[in-house]
C-alpha positions in Angstrom: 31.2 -19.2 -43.2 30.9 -17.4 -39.8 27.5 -18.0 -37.7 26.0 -20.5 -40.1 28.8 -22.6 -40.1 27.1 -24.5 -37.2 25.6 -27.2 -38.1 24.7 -29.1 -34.1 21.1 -28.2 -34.1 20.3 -26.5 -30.4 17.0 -28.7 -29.8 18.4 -32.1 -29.8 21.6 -31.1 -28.4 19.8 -29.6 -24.9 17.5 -32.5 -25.1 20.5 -34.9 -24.6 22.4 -32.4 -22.5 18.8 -32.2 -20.4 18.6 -36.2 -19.9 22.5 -36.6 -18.9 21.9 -33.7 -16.3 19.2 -35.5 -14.8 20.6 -38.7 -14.7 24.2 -36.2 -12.6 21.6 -34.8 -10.2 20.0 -37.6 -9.2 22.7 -39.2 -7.4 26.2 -39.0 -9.7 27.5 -36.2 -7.6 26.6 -37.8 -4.8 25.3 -34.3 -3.5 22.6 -34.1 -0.6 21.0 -30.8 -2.1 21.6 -31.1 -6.1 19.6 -35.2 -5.5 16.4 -33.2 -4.7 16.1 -31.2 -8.1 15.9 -32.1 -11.3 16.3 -30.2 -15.0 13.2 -28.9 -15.6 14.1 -27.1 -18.7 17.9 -26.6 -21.4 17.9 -23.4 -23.9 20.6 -22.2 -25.9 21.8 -18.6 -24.5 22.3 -17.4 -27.1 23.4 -20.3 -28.8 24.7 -23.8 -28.3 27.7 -23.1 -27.1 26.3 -21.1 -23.6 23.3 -23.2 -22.3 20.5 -22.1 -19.4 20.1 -24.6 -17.3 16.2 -24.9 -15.5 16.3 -27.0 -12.3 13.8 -27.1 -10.1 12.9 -29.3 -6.6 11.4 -32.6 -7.4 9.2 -31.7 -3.8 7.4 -29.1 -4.4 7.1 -28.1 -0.3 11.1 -28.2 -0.7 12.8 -24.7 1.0 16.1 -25.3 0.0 17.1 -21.4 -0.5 17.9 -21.0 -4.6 21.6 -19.4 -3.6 22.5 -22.6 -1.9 21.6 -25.0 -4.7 23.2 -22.5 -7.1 26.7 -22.9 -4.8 26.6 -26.3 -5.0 26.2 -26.2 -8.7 28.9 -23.7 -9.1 30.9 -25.9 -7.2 30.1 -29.3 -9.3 30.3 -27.5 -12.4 33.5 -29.4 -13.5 32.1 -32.4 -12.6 28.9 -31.9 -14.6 30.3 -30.3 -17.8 32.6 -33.4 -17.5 29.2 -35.6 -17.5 27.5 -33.5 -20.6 30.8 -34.1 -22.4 30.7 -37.5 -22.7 27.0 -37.4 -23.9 27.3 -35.1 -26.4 29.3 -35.2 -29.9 30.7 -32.1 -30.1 34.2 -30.7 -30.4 34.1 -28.1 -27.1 31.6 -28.7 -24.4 28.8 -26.1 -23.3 29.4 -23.6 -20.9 26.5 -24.4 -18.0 24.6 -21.5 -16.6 22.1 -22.5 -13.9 18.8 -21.1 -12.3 16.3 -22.6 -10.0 12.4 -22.5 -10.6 9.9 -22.7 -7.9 6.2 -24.6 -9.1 3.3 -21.7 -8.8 2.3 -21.6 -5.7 -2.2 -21.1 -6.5 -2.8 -20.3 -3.3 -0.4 -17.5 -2.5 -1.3 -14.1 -1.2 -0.4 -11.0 -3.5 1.1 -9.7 -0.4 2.3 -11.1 2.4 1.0 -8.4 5.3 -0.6 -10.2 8.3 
C-alpha cells in the first residue's frame, strides 16, 4: 500500500487550493498587507500533504518587506488552511508553507555601489 496509496493527484489539488487562496487574499482576511499579493504559484513539497505556497505583490513597485507579509501569513494561517479546507475533498487538510516572489526587476544594476 504505503506511498502509492494516494490517489488525490497534486496538480489539480494546488490548482484549486491556488484559486481559493486567491479569492482569501484578496479581501477574506480582511488584511491590509495580504489584499496586495496574490498566489502566483502551489507545488507539492514533497507531496500533497505539505504545499509551497508562491505569492507575490499584485504592484510590482510594491516595498512591502517579504518578512512582514510572511508574519501576517503566519498569523492567518488558521484562517486560510480553514478556507483551503472547505475547497478541497480531502480527509486532512495541507499544511501551508509560504514565500514571496519579487517580478525581475530588467533594469537593475549587478551591484549596487554608487
Amino acid at each position: 500500500q504505503g506511498p502509492l496509496r494516494s490517489s488525490v493527484k497534486p496538480r489539480p489539488l494546488c490548482g484549486q487550493v491556488a484559486a481559493r487562496l486567491n479569492d482569501v487574499l484578496s479581501g477574506e482576511l480582511d488584511d491590509d498587507v495580504l489584499r496586495n499579493f496574490y498566489v502566483d504559484g502551489v507545488q507539492p513539497a514533497p507531496d500533497a500533504s505539505r504545499l509551497l505556497v508562491a505569492v507575490a505583490p499584485l504592484d510590482p513597485g510594491d516595498a512591502t518587506p517579504p518578512d512582514v507579509v510572511l508574519r501576517q501569513l503566519d498569523f492567518n494561517t488558521p484562517r486560510i488552511r480553514s478556507a483551503v479546507a472547505s475547497a478541497i475533498s480531502r480527509r486532512k487538510t495541507p499544511e501551508l508553507s509560504f514565500w514571496v516572489v519579487r517580478p525581475e526587476e530588467p533594469n537593475r544594476p549587478e551591484d549596487e555601489e554608487g
